[in-house]
Backbone bond lengths (Angstrom), bond angles and torsions (degrees), N, CA, C in turn:
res aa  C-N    CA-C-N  psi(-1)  N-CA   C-N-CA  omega(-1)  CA-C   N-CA-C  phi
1 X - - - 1.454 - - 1.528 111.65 -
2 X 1.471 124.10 43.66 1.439 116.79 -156.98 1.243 84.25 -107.76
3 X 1.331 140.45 -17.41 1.439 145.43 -165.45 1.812 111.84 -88.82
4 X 1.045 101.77 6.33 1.630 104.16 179.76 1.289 113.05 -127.62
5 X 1.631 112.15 132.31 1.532 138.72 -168.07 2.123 107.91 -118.07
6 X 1.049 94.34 147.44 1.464 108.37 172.66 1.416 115.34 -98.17
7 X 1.410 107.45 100.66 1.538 98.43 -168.50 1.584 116.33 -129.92
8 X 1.045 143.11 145.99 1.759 129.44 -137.87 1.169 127.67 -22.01
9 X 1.646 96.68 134.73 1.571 120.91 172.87 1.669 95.70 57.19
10 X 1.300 117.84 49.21 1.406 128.30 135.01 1.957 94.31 91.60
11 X 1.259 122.78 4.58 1.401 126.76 -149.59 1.890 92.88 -90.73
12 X 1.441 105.81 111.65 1.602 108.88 176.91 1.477 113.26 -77.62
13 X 1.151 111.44 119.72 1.585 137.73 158.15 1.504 133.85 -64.05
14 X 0.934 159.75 144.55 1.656 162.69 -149.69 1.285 80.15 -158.10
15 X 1.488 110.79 142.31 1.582 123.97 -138.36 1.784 99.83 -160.95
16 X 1.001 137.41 80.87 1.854 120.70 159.27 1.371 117.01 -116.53
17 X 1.459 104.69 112.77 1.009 124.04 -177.79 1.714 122.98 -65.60
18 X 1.519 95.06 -13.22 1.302 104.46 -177.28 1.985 121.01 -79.55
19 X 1.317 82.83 -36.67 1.869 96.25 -177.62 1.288 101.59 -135.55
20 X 1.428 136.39 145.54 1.336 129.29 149.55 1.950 92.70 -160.12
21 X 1.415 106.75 158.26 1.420 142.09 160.96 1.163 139.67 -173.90
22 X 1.019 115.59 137.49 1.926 124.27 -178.00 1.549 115.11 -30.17
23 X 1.070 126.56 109.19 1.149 111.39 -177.98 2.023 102.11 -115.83
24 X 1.139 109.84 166.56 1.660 117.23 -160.27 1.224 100.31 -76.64
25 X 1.270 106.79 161.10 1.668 125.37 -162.94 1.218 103.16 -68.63
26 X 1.695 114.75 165.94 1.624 115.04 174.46 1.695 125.53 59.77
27 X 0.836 122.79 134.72 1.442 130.55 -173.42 1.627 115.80 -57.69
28 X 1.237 111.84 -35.62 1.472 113.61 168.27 2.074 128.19 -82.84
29 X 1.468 102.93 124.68 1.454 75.27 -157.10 1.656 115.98 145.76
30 X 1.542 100.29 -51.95 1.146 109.79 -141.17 1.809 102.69 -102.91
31 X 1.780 104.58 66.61 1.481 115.41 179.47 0.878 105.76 -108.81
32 X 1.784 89.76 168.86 1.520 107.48 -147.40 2.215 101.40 -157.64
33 X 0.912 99.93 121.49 1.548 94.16 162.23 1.606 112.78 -124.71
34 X 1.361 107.36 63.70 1.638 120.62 168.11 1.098 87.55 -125.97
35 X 1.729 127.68 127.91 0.943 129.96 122.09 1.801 156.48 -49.35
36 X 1.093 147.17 75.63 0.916 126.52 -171.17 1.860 99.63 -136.18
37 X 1.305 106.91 175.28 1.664 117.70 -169.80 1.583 89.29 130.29
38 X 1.879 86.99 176.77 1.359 106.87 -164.07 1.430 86.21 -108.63
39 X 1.821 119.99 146.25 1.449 119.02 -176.44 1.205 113.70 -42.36
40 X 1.834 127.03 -61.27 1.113 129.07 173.17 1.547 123.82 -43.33
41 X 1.298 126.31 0.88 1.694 112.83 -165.94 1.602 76.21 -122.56
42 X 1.258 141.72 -26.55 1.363 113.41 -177.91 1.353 152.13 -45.40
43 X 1.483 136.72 146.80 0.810 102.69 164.73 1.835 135.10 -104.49
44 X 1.423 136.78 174.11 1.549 114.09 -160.18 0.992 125.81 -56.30
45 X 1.907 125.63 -18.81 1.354 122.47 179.06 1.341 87.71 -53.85
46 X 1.388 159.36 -50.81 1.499 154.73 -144.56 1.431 106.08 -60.56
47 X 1.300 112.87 -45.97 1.751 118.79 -160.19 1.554 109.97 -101.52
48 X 1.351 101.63 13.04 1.404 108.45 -178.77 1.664 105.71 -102.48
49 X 1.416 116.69 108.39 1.583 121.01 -156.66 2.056 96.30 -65.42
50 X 0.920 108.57 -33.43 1.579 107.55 167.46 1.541 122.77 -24.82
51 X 1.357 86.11 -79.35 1.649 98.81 174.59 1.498 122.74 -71.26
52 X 1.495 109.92 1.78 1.815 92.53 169.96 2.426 83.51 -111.37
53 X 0.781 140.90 -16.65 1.440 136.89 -172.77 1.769 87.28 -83.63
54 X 0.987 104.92 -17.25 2.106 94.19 -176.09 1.583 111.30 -99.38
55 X 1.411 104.83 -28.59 1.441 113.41 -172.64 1.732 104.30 88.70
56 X 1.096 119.98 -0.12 1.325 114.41 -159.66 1.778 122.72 -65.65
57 X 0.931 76.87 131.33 2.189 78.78 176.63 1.502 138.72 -46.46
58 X 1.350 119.33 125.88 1.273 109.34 172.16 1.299 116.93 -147.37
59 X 1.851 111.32 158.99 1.395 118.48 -159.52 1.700 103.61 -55.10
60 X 1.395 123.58 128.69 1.297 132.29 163.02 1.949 97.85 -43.96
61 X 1.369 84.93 -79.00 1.760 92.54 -157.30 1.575 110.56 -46.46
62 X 1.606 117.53 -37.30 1.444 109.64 -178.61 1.397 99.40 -66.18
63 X 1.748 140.07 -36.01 1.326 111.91 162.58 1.299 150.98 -44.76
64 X 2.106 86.81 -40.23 1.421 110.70 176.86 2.109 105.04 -53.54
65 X 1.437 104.45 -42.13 1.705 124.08 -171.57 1.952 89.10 -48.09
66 X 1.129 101.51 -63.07 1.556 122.46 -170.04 1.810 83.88 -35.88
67 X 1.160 108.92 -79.93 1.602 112.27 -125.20 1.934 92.54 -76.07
68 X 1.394 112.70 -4.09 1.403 117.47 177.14 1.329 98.84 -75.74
69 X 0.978 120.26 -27.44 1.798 118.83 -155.16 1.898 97.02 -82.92
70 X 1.451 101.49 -27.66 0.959 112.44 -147.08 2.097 85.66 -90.37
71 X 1.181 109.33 -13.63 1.564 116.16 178.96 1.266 90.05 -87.24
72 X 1.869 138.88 -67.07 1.128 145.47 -169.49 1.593 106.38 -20.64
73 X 1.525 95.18 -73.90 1.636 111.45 165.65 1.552 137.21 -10.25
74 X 1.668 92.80 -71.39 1.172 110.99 172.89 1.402 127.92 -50.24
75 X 1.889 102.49 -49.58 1.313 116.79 179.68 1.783 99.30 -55.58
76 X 1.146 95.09 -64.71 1.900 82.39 -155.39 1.653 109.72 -75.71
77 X 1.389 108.13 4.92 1.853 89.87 -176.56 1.742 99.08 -116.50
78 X 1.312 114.14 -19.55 1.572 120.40 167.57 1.899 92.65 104.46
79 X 1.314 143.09 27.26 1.416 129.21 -128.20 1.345 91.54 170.35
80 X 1.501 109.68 144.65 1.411 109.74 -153.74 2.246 74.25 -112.27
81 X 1.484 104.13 135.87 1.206 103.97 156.54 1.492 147.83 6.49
82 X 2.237 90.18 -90.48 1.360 110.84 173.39 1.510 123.53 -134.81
83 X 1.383 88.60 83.52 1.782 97.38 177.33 1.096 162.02 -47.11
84 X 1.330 94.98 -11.39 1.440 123.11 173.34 1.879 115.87 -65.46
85 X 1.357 112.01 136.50 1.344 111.81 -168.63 2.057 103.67 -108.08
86 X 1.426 96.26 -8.01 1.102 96.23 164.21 1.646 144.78 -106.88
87 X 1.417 108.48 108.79 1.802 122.30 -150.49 1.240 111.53 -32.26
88 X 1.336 135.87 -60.33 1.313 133.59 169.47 1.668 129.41 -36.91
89 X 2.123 105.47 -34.63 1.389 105.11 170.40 1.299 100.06 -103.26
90 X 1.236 127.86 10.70 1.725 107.85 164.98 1.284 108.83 -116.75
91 X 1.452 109.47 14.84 1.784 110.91 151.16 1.459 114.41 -74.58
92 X 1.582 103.47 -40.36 1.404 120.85 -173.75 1.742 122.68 -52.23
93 X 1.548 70.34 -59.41 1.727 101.51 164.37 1.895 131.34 -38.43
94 X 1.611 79.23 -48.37 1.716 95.73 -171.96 1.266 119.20 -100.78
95 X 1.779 123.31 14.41 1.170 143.10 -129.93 2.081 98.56 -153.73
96 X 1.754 103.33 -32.10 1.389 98.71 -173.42 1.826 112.80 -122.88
97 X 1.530 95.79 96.47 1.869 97.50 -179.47 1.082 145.59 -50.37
98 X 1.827 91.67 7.29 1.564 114.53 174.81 1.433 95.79 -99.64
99 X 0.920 143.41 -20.96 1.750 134.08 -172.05 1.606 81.31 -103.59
100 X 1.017 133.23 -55.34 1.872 109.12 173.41 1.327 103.84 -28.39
101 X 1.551 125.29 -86.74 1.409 143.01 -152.05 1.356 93.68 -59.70
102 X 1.170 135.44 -14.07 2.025 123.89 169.20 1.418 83.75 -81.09
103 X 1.072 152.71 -82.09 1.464 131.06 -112.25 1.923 90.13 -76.23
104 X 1.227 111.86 -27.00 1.588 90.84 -168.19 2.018 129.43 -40.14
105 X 1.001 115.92 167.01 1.350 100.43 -147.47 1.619 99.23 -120.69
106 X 1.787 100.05 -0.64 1.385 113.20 -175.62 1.606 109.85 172.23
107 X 1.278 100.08 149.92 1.448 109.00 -177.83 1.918 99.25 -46.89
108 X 1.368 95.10 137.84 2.101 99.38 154.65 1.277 117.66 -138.38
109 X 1.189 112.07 167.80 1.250 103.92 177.91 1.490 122.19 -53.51
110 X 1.435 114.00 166.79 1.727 116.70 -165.10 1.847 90.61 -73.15
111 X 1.504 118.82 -44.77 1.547 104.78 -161.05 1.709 118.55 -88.27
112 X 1.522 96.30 -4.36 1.265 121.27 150.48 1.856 119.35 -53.26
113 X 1.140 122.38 -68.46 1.238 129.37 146.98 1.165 144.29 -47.22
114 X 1.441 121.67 -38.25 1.168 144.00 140.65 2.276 92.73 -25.53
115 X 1.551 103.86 -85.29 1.647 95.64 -159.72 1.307 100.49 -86.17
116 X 1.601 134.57 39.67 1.496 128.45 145.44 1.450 88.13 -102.83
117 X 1.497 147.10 -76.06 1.047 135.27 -147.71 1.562 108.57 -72.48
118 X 1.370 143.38 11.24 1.121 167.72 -167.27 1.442 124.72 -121.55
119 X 1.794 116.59 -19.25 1.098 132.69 125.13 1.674 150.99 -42.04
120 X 1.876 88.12 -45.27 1.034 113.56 -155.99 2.000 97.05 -93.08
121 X 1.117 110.95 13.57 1.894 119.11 -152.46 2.090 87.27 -75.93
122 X 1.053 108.85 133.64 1.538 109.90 -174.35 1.149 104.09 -81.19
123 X 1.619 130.23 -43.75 1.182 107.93 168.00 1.994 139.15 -74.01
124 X 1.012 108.67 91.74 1.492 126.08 167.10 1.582 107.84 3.37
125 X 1.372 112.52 -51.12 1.683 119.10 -173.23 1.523 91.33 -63.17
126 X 1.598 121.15 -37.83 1.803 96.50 -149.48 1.490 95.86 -117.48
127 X 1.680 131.47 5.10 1.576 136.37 163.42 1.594 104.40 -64.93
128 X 1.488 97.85 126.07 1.466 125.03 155.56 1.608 113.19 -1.37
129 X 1.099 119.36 127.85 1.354 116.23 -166.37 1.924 80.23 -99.73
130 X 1.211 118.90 -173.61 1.232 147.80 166.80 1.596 96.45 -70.14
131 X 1.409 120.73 -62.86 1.262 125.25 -153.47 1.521 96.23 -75.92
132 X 1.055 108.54 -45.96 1.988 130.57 173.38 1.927 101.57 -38.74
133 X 1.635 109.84 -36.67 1.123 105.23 -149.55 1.669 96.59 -104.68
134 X 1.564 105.50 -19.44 1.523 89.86 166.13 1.520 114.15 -100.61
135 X 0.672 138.41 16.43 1.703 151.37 165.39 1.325 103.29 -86.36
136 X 1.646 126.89 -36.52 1.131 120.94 -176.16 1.778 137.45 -58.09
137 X 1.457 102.83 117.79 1.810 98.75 -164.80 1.918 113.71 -31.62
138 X 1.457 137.98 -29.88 1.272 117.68 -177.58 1.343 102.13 -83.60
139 X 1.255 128.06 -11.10 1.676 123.56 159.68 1.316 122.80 -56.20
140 X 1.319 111.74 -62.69 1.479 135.05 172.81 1.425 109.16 -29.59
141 X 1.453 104.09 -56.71 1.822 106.35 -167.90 1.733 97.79 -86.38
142 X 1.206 119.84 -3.32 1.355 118.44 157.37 2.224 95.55 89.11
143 X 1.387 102.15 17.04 1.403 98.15 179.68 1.860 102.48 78.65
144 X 1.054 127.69 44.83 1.726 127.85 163.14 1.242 97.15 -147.56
């Protein structure tokens, strides 16, 4: 979570100083074959040697979806997800919803879980859209 700033009227920002560009409106659309992120915020199209030996494209924002979930996480369990620094076990890692559901650090609510493990969906077509994620009922009640 070192990448996030408080910036007017209290409104939190996601911040990389390392890469950034405009990318096109709306969630559909919005590909990309640049890699960049930190191993831990990825998502599995990343660690899959296929798609970086092909060059092949993938949705920005369903990554962007990925690497939020992967902040969500952090915030409420104190503990980053999937720890592993090695690609093959943090495919494994980021790939099995039973090694998700161990790391939790305490019971949460079901719709709470519901939009972390709903984040975490490997395939890109069927992960949480942005729009998916503020529509989503533990949004709604604002987390109480």
């Amino acid at each position: 979570t070192q990448n996030m700033i408080l910036h007017n009227n209290c409104t939190l920002k996601l911040i990389d100083y390392s890469f950034a560009f405009v990318a096109g409106e709306g969630e559909q659309g919005a590909m990309s074959q640049t890699f960049c992120g930190a191993q831990s915020y990825v998502s599995p199209q990343f660690m899959n040697e296929q798609v970086h030996a092909q060059d092949l494209e993938f949705n920005m924002f369903a990554n962007d979806c990925w690497a939020m979930g992967v902040v969500l996480f952090n915030m409420l369990n104190n503990l980053n997800p999937f720890p592993s620094y090695d690609n093959a076990e943090l495919y494994r890692q980021q790939t099995s919803l039973d090694f998700l559901r161990a790391r939790y650090i305490k019971q949460f609510p079901t719709d709470l879980r519901h939009l972390q493990e709903a984040l975490f969906i490997e395939d890109e077509k069927k992960r949480l859209t942005m729009a998916k994620v503020l529509a989503h009922p533990w949004i709604a009640r604002r987390g109480k």
